[in-house]
Each structure stands twice: as structure tokens, then as C-alpha cells.
C-alpha positions as CSV (number, residue, x, y, z in Angstrom):
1,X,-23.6,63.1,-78.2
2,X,-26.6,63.9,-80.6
3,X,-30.0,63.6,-78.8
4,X,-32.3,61.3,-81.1
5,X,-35.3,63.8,-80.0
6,X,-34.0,66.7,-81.8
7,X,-30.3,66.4,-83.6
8,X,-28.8,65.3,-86.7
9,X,-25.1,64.4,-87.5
10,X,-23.6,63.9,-91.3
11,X,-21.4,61.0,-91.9
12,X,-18.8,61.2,-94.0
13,X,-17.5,57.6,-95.6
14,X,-14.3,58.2,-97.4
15,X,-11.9,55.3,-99.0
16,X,-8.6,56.5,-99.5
17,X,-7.3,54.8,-102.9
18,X,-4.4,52.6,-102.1
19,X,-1.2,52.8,-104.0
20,X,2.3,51.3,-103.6
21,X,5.1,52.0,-101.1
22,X,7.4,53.6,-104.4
23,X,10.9,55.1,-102.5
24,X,9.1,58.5,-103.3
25,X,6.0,57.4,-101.1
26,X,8.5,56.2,-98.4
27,X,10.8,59.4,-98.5
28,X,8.0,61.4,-97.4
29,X,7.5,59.8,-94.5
30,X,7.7,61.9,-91.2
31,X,9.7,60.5,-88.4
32,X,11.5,62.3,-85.1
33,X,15.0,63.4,-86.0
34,X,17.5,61.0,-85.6
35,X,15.2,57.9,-86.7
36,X,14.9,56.1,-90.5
37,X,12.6,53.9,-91.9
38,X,12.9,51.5,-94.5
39,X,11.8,47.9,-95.7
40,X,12.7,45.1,-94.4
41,X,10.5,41.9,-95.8
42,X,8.4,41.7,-98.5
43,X,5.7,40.0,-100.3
44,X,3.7,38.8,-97.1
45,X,0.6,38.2,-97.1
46,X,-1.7,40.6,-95.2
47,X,0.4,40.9,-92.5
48,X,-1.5,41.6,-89.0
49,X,0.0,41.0,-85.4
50,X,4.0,40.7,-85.1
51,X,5.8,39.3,-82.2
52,X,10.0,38.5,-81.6
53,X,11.3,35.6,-79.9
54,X,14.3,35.6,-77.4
55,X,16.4,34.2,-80.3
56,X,15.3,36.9,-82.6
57,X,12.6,35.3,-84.9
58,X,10.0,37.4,-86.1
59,X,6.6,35.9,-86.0
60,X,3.9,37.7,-88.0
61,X,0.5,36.4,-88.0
62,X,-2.1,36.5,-91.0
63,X,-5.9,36.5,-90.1
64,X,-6.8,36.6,-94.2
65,X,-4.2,34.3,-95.1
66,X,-5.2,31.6,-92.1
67,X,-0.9,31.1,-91.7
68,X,1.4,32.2,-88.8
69,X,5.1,33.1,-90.9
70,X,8.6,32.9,-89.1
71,X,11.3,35.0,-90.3
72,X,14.3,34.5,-89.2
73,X,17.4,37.2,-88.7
74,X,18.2,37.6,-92.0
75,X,14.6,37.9,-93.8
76,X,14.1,34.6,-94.6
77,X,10.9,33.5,-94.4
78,X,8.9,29.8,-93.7
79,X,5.5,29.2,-92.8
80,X,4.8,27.6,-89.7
81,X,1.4,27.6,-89.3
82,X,-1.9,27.5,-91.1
83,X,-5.1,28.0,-89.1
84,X,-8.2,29.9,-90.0
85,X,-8.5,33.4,-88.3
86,X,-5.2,33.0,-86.2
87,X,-4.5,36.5,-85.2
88,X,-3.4,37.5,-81.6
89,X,0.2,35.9,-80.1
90,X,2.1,36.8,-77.2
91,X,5.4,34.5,-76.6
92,X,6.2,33.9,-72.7
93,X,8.7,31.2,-71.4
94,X,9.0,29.7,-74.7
95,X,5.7,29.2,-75.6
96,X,3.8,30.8,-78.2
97,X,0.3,31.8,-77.4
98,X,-2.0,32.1,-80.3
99,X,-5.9,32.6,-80.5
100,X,-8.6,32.7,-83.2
101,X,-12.6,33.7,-83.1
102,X,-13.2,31.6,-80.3
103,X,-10.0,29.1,-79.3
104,X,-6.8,29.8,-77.5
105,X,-3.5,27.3,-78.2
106,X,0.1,26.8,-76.8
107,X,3.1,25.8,-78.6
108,X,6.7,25.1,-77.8
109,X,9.2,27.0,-80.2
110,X,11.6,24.8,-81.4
111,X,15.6,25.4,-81.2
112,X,15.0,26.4,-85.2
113,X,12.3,28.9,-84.7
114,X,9.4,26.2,-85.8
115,X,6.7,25.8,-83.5
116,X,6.2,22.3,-81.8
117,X,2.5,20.2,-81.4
118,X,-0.1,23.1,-80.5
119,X,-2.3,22.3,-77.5
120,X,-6.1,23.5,-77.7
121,X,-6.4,25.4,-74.4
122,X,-10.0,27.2,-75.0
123,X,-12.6,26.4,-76.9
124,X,-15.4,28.8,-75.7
125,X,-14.7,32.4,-76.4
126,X,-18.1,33.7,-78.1
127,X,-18.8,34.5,-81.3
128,X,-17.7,37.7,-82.9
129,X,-19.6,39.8,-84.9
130,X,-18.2,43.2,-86.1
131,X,-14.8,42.2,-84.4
132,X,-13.2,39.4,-84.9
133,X,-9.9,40.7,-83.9
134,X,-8.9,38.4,-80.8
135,X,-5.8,39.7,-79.4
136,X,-3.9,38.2,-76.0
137,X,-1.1,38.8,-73.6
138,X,0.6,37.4,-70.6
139,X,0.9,39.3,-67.7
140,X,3.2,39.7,-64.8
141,X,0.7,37.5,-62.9
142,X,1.8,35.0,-64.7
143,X,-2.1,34.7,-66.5
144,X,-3.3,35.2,-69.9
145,X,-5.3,38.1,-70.6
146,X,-7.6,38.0,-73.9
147,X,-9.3,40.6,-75.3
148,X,-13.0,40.2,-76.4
149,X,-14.2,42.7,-78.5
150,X,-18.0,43.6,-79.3
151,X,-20.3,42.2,-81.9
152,X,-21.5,45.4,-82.8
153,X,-21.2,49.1,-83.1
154,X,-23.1,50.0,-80.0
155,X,-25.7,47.4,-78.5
156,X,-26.8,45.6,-75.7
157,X,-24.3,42.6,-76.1
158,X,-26.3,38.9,-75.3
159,X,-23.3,36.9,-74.1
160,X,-21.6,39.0,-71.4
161,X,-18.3,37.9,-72.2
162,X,-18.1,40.4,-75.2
163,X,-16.5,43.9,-74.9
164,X,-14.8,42.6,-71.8
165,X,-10.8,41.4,-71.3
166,X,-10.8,37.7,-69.7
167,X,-8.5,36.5,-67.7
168,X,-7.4,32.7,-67.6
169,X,-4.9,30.4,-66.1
170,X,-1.8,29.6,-68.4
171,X,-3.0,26.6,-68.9
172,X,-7.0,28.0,-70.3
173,X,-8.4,26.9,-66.8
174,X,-10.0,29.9,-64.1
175,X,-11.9,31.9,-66.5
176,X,-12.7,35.6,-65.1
177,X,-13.6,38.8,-66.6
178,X,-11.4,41.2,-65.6
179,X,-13.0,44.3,-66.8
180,X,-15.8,45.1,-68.8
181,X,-17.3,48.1,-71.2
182,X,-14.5,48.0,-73.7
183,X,-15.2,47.8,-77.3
184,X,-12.7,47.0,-79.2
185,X,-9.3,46.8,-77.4
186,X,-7.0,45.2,-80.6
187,X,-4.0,46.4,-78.8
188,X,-3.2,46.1,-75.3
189,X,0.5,45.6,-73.3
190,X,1.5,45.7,-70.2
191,X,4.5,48.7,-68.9
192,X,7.7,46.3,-68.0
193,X,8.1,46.1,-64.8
194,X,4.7,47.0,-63.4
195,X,1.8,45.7,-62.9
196,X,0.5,48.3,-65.3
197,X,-2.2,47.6,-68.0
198,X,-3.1,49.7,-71.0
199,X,-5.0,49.0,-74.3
200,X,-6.3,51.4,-76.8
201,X,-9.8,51.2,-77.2
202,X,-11.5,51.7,-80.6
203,X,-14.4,54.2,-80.4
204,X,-17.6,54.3,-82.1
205,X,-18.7,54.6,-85.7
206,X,-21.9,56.8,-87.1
207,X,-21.4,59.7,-85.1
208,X,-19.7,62.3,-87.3
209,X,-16.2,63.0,-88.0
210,X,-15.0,64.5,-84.4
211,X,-16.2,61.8,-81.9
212,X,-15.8,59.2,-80.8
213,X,-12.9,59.7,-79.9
214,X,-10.4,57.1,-79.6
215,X,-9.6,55.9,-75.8
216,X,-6.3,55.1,-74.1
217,X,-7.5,53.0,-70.9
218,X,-5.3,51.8,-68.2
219,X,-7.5,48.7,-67.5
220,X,-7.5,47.4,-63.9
221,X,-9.5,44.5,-62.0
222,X,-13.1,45.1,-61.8
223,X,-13.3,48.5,-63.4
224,X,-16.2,49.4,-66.2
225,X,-14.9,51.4,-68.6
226,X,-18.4,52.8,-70.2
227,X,-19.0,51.6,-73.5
228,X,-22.0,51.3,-75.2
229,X,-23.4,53.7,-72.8
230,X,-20.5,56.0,-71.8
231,X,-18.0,56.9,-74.6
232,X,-14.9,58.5,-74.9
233,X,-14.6,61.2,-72.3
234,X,-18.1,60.6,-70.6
235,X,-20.1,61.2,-73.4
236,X,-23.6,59.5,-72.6
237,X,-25.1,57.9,-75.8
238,X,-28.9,58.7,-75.4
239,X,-29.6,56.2,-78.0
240,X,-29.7,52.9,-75.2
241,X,-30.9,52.5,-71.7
242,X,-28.8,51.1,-69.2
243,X,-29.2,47.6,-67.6
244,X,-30.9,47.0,-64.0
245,X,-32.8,50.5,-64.0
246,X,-29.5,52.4,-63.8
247,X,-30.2,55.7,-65.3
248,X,-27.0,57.3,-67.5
249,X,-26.0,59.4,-64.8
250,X,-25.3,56.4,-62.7
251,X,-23.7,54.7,-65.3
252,X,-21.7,57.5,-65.7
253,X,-20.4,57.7,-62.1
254,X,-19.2,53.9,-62.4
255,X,-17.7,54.1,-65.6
256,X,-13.5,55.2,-65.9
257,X,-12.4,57.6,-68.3
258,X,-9.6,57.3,-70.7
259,X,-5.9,58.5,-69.6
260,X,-5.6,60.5,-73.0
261,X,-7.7,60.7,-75.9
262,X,-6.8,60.4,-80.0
263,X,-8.4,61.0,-82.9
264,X,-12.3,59.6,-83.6
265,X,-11.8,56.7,-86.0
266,X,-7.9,56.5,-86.3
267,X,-8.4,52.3,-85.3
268,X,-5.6,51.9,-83.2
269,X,-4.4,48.4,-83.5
270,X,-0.9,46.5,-82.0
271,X,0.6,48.5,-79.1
272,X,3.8,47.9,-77.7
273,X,6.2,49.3,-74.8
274,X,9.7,50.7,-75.9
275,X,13.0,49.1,-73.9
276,X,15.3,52.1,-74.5
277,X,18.2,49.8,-75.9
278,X,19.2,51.7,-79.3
279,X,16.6,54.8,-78.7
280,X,16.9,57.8,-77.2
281,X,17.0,57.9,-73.3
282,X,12.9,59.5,-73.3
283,X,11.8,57.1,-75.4
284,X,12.7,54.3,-72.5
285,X,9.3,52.9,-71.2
286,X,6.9,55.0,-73.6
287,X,4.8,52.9,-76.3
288,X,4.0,52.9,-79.6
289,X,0.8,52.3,-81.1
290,X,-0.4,51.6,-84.6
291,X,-3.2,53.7,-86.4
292,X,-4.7,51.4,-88.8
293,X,-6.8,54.1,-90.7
294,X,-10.3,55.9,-91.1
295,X,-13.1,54.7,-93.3
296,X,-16.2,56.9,-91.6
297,X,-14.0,60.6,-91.7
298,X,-12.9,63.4,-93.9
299,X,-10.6,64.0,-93.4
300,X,-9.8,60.5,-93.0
301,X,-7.4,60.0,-89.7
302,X,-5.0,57.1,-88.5
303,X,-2.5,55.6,-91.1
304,X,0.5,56.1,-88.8
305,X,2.5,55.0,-86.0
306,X,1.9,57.2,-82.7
307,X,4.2,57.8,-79.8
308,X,2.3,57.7,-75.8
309,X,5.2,59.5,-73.7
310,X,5.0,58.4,-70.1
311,X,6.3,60.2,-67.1
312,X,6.8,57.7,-64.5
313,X,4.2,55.8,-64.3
314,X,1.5,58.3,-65.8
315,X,1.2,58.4,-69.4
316,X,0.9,62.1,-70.9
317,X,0.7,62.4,-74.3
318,X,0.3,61.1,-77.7
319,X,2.3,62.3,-80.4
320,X,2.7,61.0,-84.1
321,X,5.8,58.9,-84.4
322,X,5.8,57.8,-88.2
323,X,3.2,59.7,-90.4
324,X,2.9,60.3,-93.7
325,X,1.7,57.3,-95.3
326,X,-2.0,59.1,-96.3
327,X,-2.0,62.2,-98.1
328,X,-4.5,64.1,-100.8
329,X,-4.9,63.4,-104.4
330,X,-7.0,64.7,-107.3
331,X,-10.2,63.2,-108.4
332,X,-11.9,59.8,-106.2
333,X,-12.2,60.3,-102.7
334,X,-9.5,63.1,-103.0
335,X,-7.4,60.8,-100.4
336,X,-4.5,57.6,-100.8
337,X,-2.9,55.9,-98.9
338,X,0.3,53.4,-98.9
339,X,0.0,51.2,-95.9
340,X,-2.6,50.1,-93.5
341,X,-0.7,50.0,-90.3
342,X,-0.6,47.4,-88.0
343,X,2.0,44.9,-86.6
344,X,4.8,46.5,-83.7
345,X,7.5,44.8,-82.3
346,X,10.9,45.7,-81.1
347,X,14.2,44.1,-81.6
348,X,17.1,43.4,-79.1
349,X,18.9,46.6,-80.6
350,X,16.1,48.7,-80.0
351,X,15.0,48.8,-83.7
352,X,11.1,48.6,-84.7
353,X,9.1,46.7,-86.9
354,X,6.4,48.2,-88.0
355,X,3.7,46.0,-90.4
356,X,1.6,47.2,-93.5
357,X,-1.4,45.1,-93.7
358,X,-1.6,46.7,-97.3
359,X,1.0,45.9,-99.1
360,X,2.7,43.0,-97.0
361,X,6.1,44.8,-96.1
362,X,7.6,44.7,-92.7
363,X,9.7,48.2,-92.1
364,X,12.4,48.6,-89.7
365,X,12.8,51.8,-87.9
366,X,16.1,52.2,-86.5
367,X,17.9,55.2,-84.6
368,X,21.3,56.6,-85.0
369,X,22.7,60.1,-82.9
């Protein structure tokens, strides 16, 4: 970390121009052997988080366009919802959970994929700032976990419920934090049939183009995972002074480092947990996490779909799973891009959908021996 006293750090801001997802573009995608990638729907509209129903709907949320869009097994799609800054869902028991900037709501699915009368279960989750990405899950508690992401780059946040993930009832009551110091956790899941919880946490800005790097945390009860103080693999940012006279040292020892590490800036966004039907036996129980892409880096990282291999319990590495959408040009920035990466979710015959924010196409990765 650069000591304000006596250090300097360049910043490099690069856009990479966006073009269209041509066959070409598409062709030169990178996947492990054995597994294709094409499109599947169109002509959505900034498409952010994805999520599948028992019965096989697709529910794909739009934070720019304010809707919630079903599609059903053969493409088709219908809009079921409008709401400003709906992002997050998670679907449990029937029910799909949905939040914005500051509420939480429940509604039935209906036999046809619709969604019934929505009930307002939160009204009080604090204003946003920087991120206004709320994201939410259900664990094997049987709660509802919502991440809360900061208002800022690094600061001293006011309202203490920021940069933390919260914990409620199903039914919004019994409010908790259940950890703090996380930035930006976008996507988080937990490993089936634990009680394991990871989320990828999105590191700091303004600090050159190696660092911060991005975190994968497995976040338990009561643990303080560093940020704005600690980042990344314990690096102490000199700029801020801890709370309660704790020096950074202290801080330090109380703060849990990442499992792995990624790239600085890649913006990891939806992450998911593989079921093995229609995959290769390894990829049973690993996850996949989306790279959403670079602004503040040259080169620019993220704009892919990454692989975290777990052994066990204990997750081990990160490896690029679908790569290839960014690549150099002549003249601008001397970058472009064909997606923005975001939405994951997995069928019931193992295939992925994978979202592009970009150019509103859902792709389908399947596998075949």
C-alpha cells in the first residue's frame, strides 16, 4: 500500500470500446475442451442477475430497465415485473425474493411462471452510494442473507449497516449483521450441502493497476473481513485510522484474509455453485463467477467467466472458464470489448447461462464428451 508521507501510484483509466457479439467475436471465445457457447435470447434489456425456477423459467432481472423478465423453456419472453432498481433474487420454496436500494419483497410463482401479489418485507436497508448493487440469498438456515455494499471507495461508513451482509428472518423480521468489512460482495452463494458461505468481494479503486486485488471470502458469523482498513491479502491502507483507538496492526490481527485472490479490478459480479449433472465429474461442487470488467487498469482485466475448483470443502484455485470477450484494437483506448459479464445460473441438464449486460444476450454453455 503506498504511504501518503512519501509514495506515488499512476492510475490508468481505460474504456474498452464496445462492439457487437458478430459469430467471429463469439468463435474466439476460449472455453475448456469439451464445452460450447452460443446464444440463447436476445434483445434484453441490460440484463443483470439471472435465476431458474424448479420448473425451468429463467428469471433475469434489469436494474437500468426497472423490470424483472421470465423466459420460459423455449426463449420466450414476458415481463413480470417493473420496479425501480430491482436487482438481487434468489427463489426458495416457491417464492421469489427480490430487493432494491433499500427494500426486500416476496412473491409466489405462479403455476405459469408469473409472479403472484409481492409482499414488502424491508423497508430500511440504507442508502447506497457508490454501490447500489443489492444482492440476496437464502441459506441452509433457512434465513435470508443480503448483502450491503459500501457508499464509497474507502471511508469511514456513517450507518453501520453498509459493507456488511445482514441476516433476517424469511419473513424480514430479526435483523442481524452477520459479518462486517466487506465492500462490495455482488455475488455470494452458498456450497450445496453445507453450511458454507462464499462471496467475492470487489477490491479497491485508485491504487494502481496490480492491487487491490480482488477477494474470495468464505464469510462466517461474526468475522471482520478488513475493508477499508485491511485490503486484499493484509494490505494496511495508511490513508484512515481505525475506530476505538485500534492501531492497524490490531486491526490487522482481527481481520480474515481471502481464500484465493484474482485480479485487482476484474469486478466480480453473480457467483454460482456447479451441480455436476451434464459436466464433467471435477466440475461437481466448484463455482463459477462472473468478471464484469476493468475501468481503472491497462491492461484492462475481468470480462470473463472464471472457474473456483474446490477440493472438498477447501476451494483452491481460480482459473478462467470463458475468456475472450476483450481483446486489443488499433487507435482509442487500444482495447474492446463484446460483453459485460454478469448473470450465472445453471439448468437441470447441467447447462449455463451466462448474461451480457452489454448487449442483452443470454448464452448457454453446454458440455458434450
Amino acid at each position: 500500500m503506498p504511504n501518503p508521507q512519501r509514495d506515488s501510484h499512476t492510475v490508468n483509466v481505460v474504456l474498452p470500446a464496445p462492439l457487437t457479439a458478430t459469430p467471429e467475436n463469439i468463435g474466439r471465445l476460449k472455453l475448456p475442451a469439451g464445452f460450447h457457447i452460443a446464444k440463447f435470447v436476445e434483445e434484453l434489456d441490460s440484463p443483470r442477475v439471472v435465476v431458474v425456477s424448479e420448473a425451468g423459467n429463467i428469471y433475469v432481472s434489469s436494474r437500468d430497465a426497472g423490470t424483472i423478465t421470465m423466459i420460459d423453456g423455449r426463449g420466450k419472453k414476458k415481463k413480470v415485473l417493473e420496479l425501480e432498481n430491482v436487482h438481487g433474487m434468489v427463489i426458495h420454496a416457491g417464492i421469489l425474493y427480490y430487493v432494491t436500494i433499500k427494500q426486500v419483497y416476496a412473491a409466489p410463482l405462479n403455476p405459469d411462471g408469473t409472479l403472484g401479489a409481492s409482499k414488502l418485507l424491508i423497508t430500511d436497508l440504507p442508502d447506497a452510494g457508490q454501490h447500489v448493487d443489492r444482492t440476496l440469498a437464502v441459506g441452509p438456515d433457512n434465513k435470508l442473507y443480503v448483502s450491503v455494499g459500501s457508499t464509497c471507495n474507502t471511508c469511514e461508513e456513517r450507518n453501520h449497516i453498509n459493507s456488511t451482509m445482514q441476516r433476517y428472518n424469511l419473513d424480514g423480521s430479526g435483523r442481524e449483521t452477520f459479518a462486517t468489512g466487506l465492500r462490495n460482495t455482488i455475488g455470494f452463494n452458498f456450497k450445496p450441502g453445507t453450511k458454507d458461505l462464499y462471496g467475492w468481494d470487489d477490491g479497491v479503486d485508485w491504487m494502481g493497476d496490480q492491487e487491490q486485488r480482488e477477494e474470495l471470502n468464505e464469510i462466517e458469523q461474526g468475522k471482520e473481513y478488513g475493508w477499508p482498513y485491511i485490503l486484499g491479502n493484509g494490505l494496511k491502507n495508511l490513508y484512515l485510522t481505525p475506530p476505538h483507538g485500534a492501531t492497524l496492526d490490531q486491526w490487522a490481527a482481527k481481520t480474515t484474509l481471502p481464500v484465493l485472490t484474482w485480479n485487482a479490478h476484474a469486478s466480480g459480479m453473480q457467483l454460482i455453485f456447479l451441480k455436476g449433472t451434464g459436466l464433467p465429474s471435477d466440475f461437481d461442487g466448484d463455482a463459477l463467477a462472473s468478471m464484469h470488467g476493468s475501468w481503472g487498469a491497462n491492461p484492462p482485466s475481468g470480462y470473463q467467466v472464471v472457474r473456483i475448483h474446490f477440493e472438498g470443502s477447501v476451494a483452491k484455485t481460480i482459473t478462467p472458464f470463458v475468456d475472450g470477450f476483450l481483446m486489443q484494437t488499433q487507435g482509442g483506448s487500444g482495447w474492446a470489448r463484446f460483453a459485460r459479464p454478469f448473470g450465472l445460473a445453471q439448468m437441470a441438464d447441467g447447462s449455463v447461462l451466462l448474461g451480457d449486460e452489454q448487449n442483452g444476450i443470454l448464452y448457454r454453455i453446454t458440455y458434450s464428451r
